[in-house]
C-alpha positions in Angstrom: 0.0 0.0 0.0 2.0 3.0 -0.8 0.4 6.0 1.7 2.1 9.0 -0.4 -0.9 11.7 -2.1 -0.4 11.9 -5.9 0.2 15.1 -7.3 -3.3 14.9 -8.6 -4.8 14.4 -5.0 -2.4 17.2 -3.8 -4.1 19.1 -6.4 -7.3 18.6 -5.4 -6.5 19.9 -1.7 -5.0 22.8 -3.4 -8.3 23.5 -5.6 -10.7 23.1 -2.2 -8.6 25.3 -0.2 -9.0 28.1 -2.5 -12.7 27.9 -1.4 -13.9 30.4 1.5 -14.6 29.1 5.0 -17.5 29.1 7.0 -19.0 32.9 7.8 -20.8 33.8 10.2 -23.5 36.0 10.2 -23.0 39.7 10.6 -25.9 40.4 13.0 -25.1 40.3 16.9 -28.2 38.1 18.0 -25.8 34.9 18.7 -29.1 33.0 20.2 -31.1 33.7 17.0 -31.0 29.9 15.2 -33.5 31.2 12.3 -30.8 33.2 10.3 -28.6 31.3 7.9 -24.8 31.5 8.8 -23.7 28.8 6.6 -23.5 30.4 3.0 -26.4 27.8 1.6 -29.2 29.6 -0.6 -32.7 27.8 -0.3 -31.4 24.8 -1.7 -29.1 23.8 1.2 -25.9 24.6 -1.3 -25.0 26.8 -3.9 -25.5 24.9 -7.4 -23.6 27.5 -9.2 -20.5 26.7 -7.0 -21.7 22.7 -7.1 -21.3 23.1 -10.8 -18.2 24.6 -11.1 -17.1 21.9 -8.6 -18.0 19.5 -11.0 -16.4 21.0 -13.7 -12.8 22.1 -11.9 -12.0 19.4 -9.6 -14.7 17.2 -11.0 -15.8 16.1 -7.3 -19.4 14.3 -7.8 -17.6 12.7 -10.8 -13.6 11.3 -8.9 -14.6 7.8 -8.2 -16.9 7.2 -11.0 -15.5 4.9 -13.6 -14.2 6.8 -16.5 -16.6 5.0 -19.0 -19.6 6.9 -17.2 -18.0 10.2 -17.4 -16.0 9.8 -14.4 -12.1 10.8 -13.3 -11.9 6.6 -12.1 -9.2 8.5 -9.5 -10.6 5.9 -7.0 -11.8 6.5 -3.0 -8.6 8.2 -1.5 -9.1 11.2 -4.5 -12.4 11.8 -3.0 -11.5 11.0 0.5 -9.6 14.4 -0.1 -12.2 16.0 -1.4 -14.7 15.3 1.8 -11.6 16.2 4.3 -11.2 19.7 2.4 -15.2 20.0 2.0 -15.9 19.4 6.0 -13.0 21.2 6.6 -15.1 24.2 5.5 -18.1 22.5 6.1 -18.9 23.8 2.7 -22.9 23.0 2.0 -23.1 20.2 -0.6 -24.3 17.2 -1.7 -20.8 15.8 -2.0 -21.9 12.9 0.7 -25.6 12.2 -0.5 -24.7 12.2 -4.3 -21.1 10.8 -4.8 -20.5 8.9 -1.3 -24.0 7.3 -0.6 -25.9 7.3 -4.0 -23.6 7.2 -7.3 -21.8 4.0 -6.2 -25.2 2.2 -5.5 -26.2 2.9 -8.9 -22.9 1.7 -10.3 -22.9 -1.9 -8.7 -26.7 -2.5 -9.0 -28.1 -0.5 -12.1 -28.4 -1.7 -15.5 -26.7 -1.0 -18.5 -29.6 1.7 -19.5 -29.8 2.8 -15.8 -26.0 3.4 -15.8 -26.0 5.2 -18.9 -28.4 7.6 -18.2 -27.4 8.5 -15.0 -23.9 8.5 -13.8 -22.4 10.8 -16.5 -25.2 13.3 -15.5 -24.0 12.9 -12.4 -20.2 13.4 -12.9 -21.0 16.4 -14.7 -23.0 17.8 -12.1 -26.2 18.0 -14.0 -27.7 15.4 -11.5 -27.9 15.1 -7.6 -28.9 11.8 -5.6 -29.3 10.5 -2.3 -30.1 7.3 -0.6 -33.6 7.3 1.5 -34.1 4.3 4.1 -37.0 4.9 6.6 -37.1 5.3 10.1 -33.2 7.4 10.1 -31.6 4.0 9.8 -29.4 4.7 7.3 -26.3 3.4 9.6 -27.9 -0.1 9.7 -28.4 0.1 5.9 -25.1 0.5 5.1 -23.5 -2.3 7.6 -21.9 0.1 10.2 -23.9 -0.4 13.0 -26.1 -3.4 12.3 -26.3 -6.6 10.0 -28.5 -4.8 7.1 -29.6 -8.7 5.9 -32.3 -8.0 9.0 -34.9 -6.3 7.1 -36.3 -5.3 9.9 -35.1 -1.7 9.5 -36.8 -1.6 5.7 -40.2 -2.4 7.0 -39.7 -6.1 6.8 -41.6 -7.9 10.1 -43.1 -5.1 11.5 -45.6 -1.8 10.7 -44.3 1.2 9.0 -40.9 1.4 6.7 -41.6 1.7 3.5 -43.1 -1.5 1.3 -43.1 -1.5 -1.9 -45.6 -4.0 -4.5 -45.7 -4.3 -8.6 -48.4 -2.6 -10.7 -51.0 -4.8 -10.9 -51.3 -4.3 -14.5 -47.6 -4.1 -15.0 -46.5 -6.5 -17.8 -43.3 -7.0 -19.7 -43.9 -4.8 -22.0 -45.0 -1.9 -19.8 -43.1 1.6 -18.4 -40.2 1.3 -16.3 -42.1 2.6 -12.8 -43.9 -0.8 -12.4 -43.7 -0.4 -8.7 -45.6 1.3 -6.6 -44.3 2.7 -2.5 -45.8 4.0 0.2 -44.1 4.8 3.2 -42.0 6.9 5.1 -38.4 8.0 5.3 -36.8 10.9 7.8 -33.8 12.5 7.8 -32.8 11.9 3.9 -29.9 13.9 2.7 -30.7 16.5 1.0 -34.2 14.6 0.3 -35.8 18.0 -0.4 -33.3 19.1 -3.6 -32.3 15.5 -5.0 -32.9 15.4 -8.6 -32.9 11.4 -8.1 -33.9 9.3 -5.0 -32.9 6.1 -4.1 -35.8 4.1 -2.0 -34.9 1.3 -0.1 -38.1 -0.2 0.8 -39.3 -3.7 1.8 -41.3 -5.6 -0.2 -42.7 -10.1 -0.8 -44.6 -11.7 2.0 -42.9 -13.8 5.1 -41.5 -16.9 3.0 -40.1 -14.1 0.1 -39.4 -11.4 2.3 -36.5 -9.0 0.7 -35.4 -5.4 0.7 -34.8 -3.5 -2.7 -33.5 -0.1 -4.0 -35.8 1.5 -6.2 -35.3 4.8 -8.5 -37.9 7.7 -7.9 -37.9 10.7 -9.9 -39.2 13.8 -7.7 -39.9 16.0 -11.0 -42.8 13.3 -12.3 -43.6 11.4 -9.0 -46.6 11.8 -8.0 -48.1 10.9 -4.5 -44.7 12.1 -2.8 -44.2 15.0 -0.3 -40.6 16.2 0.6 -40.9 18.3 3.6 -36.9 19.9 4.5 -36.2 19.8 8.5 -34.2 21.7 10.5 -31.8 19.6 11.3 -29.0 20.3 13.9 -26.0 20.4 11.1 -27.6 23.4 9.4 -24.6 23.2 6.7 -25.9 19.8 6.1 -30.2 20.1 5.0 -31.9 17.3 5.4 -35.6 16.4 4.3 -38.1 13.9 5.5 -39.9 12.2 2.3 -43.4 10.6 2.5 -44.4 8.2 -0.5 -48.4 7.8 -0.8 -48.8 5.0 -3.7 -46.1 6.8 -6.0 -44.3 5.2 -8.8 -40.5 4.2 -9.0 -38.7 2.1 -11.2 -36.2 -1.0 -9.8 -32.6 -0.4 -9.5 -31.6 -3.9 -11.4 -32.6 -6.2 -13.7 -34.5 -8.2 -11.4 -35.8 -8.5 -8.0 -33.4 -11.0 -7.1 -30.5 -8.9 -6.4 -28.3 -9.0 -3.4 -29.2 -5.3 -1.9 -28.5 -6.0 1.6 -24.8 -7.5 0.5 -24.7 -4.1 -2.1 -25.5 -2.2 0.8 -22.9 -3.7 3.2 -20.6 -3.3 0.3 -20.8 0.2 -0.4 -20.9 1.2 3.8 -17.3 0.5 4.0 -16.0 2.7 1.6 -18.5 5.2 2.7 -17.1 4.8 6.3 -13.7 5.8 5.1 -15.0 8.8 2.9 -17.7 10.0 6.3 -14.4 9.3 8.3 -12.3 11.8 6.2 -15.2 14.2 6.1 -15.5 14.2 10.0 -11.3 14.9 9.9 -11.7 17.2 7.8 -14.2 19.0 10.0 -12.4 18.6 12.9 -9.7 19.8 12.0 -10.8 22.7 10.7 -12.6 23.6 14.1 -9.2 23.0 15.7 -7.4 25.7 13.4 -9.9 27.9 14.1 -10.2 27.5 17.6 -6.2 28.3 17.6 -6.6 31.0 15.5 -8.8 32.6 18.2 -6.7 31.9 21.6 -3.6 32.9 19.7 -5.3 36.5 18.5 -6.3 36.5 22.5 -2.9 36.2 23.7 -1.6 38.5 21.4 -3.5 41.3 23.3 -2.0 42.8 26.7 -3.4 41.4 30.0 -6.6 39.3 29.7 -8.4 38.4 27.2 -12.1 38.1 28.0 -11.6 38.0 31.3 -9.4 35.1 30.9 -5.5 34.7 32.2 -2.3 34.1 30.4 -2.5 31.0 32.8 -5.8 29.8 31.8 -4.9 30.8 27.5 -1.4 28.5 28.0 -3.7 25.8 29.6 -6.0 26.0 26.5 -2.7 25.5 24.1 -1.9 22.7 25.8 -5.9 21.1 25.5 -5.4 21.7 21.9 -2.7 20.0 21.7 -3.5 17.2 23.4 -6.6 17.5 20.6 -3.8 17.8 17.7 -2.9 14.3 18.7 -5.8 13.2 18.5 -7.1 14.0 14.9 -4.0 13.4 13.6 -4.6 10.1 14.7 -8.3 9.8 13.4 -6.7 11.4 10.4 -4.2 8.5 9.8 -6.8 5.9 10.4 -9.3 7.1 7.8 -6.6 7.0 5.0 -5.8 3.8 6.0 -9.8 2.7 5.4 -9.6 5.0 2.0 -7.0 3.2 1.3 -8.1 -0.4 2.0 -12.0 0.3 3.1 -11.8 -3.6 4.5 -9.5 -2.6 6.6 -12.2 -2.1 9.8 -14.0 1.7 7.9 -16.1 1.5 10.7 -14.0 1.4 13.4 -12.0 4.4 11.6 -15.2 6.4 11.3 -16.1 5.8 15.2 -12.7 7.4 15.9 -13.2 10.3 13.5 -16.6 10.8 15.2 -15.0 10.9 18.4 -12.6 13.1 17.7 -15.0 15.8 16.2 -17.0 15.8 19.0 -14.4 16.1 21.6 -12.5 19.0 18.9 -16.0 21.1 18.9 -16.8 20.9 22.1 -13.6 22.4 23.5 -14.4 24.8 20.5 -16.8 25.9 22.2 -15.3 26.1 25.6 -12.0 27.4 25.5 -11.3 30.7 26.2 -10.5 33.6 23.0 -11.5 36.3 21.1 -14.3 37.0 18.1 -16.8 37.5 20.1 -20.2 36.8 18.4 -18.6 35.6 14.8 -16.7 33.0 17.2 -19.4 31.7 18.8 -21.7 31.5 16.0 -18.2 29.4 13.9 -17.9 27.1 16.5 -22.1 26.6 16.6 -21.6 25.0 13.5 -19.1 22.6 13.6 -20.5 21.7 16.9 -24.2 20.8 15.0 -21.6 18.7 12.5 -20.5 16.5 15.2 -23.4 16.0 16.9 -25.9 15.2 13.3 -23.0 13.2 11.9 -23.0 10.4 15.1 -27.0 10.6 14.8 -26.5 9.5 11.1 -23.7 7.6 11.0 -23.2 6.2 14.8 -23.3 6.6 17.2 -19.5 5.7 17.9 -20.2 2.9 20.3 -22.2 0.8 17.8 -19.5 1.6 14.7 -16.8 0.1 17.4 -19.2 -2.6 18.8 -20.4 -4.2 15.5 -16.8 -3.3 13.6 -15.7 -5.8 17.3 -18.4 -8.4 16.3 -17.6 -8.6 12.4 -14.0 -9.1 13.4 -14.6 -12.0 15.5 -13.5 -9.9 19.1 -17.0 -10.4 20.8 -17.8 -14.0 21.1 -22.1 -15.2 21.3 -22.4 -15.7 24.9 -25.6 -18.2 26.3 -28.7 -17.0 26.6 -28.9 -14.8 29.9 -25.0 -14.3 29.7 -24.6 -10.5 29.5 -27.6 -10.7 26.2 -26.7 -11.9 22.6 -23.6 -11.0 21.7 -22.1 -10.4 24.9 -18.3 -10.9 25.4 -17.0 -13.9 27.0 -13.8 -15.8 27.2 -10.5 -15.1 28.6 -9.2 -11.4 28.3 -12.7 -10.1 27.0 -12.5 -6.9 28.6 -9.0 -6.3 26.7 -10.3 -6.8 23.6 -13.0 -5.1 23.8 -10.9 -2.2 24.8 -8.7 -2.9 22.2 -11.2 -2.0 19.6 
């Protein structure tokens, strides 16, 4: 594995830097949450600038293979690109389109499927996302459950989202010869998606199965995207409800392995999120230093704290360095090799966001009401990314269980799954 960026991934760290940073609002009413201080227009992002992405560094388009209109640059190219984007937490569907939806269509779609979509995607003409009901989008992808229980899809119990044929779909009817109806919250940026991809549950008991189906919002009827407010307000999400409206399968047939695509694409996904939450937390640690450094530059106190108490706060950050450098390392290692436990890379890139915005917010420095406001926001990142993707102690306990370090204990031992054996405990804390 040779861990050296290429001059084109170098490159594409240059192009994102280039980019402006987070800016806060200019009014003074810190407490006010209805304002937008994140640069986003109505969409959630700026499609001008999501364009120009597409055409400059070509993000939506690095890992897409180059006979779709892709760069074929692989995951580390766009690992880059997701550290550099949270590093700015720029608004975009970088994550929903080209880590979560665009790979799905690649390993599942057809030949026609493929060919319409993807390059419209690399180019930036098209955006996608990935819809599971009930939030579970975690479990979908393999990181914190087994997604072969289709359980989370609707599968065994009320609600999800179940989808059933046209009754008077033949073979040589339209391609929407499926009908859903159901619910999914907390869809990346469900509201603005130019295509949506529906996991929903469909075949009695004996035939039970979850499948990925393509619904297009511009001639879907029966759906309702309502946008949230969620509490990463650089990252909009959208809560879709599907009343009898057509879609189209993602396949050839409704015999494909979408629970083993699913835990397929979550690993690489892991890595990529993992870089993203670097990314992010390092940028709240430069700016956090920026700050205590422009306070101790100033005679005497600096907001009624010490030189004592400012030192103290270099050395937390320090201490904090450490740590996403560390989280840093690990997620290129899962870019690199996504087998190479994503999930347990993306729990530590989690953790080290959270722990990196919170003392963002606590440590002492200057910038008054811009600060504040700056550190808001990478603070919502951390806490919406481990409701998404985490949280971190089910990445690192089913990342332990796939890797053989929990053993199935009896029944009333500690629950299913519970660790047993000689030097449990240190394995456990191993992980």
């Amino acid at each position: 594995m040779d861990a050296a960026f290429t001059a084109e991934q170098d490159g594409i760290r240059r192009a994102l830097r280039e980019l402006p940073a987070v800016r806060p609002a200019p009014d003074d009413d810190v407490g006010d949450d209805t304002g937008d201080d994140t640069g986003a227009g109505a969409d959630g992002y700026d499609p001008g600038l999501w364009r120009r992405l597409a055409r400059g560094p070509g993000l939506p388009g690095l890992a897409l293979p180059t006979e779709y209109g892709g760069a074929g640059r692989g995951p580390t190219a766009l690992a880059v690109a997701c550290e550099e984007t949270g590093r700015i937490l720029l608004p975009s569907p970088l994550i929903a389109t080209a880590v979560l939806a665009a790979p799905l269509i690649a390993a599942l779609g057809t030949d026609a499927q493929r060919t319409e979509l993807l390059p419209r995607i690399a180019s930036g003409e098209l955006t996608a996302t990935l819809a599971v009901p009930g939030g579970s989008l975690a479990t979908a992808l393999g990181l914190t459950g087994d997604p072969a229980d289709a359980t989370w899809s609707g599968g065994g119990r009320a609600g999800g989202i179940q989808a059933g044929p046209t009754p008077d779909a033949g073979p040589g009817g339209g391609p929407e010869r499926w009908r859903l109806y159901g619910e999914a919250d907390r869809v990346l940026d469900g509201h603005t998606a130019d295509v949506l991809l529906v996991a929903a549950h469909t075949g009695g008991f004996p035939r039970s199965r979850t499948l990925l189906f393509l619904v297009r919002p511009d001639r879907a009827a029966g759906l309702v995207r309502a946008p949230r407010t969620p509490l990463d307000r650089t990252r909009p999400q959208a809560r879709l409800e599907l009343r009898d409206t057509g879609a189209e399968l993602l396949g050839a047939d409704a015999a494909t392995d979408v629970t083993g695509a699913l835990a397929a694409a979550g690993q690489p996904a892991a890595a990529l999120l993992a870089a993203e939450a670097v990314g992010a937390a390092a940028g709240a640690l430069e700016r956090t230093l920026g700050h205590l450094r422009g306070a101790g530059a100033r005679p005497g106190t600096a907001g009624g704290h010490t030189a004592d108490a400012l030192r103290d706060a270099e050395h937390r950050l320090a201490d904090l360095y450490v740590r996403v450098q560390e989280a840093r390392s690990a997620a290129y290692c899962a870019a690199w090799n996504p087998a190479a436990a994503a999930g347990l890379a993306l729990a530590q890139a989690l953790e080290a966001l959270r722990t990196t915005a919170a003392e963002a917010v606590q440590l002492p420095g200057g910038g008054g009401p811009g600060r504040e406001r700056e550190a808001r926001l990478y603070f919502g990142r951390a806490a919406a990314a481990e409701l998404l993707f985490g949280p971190v102690h089910r990445l690192r306990d089913h990342a332990a269980r796939r890797a053989g370090l929990l053993a199935q204990g009896p029944p009333g031992a500690g629950g299913p799954g519970a660790a047993t054996g000689p030097g449990a405990a240190e394995r456990v804390g191993a992980v």
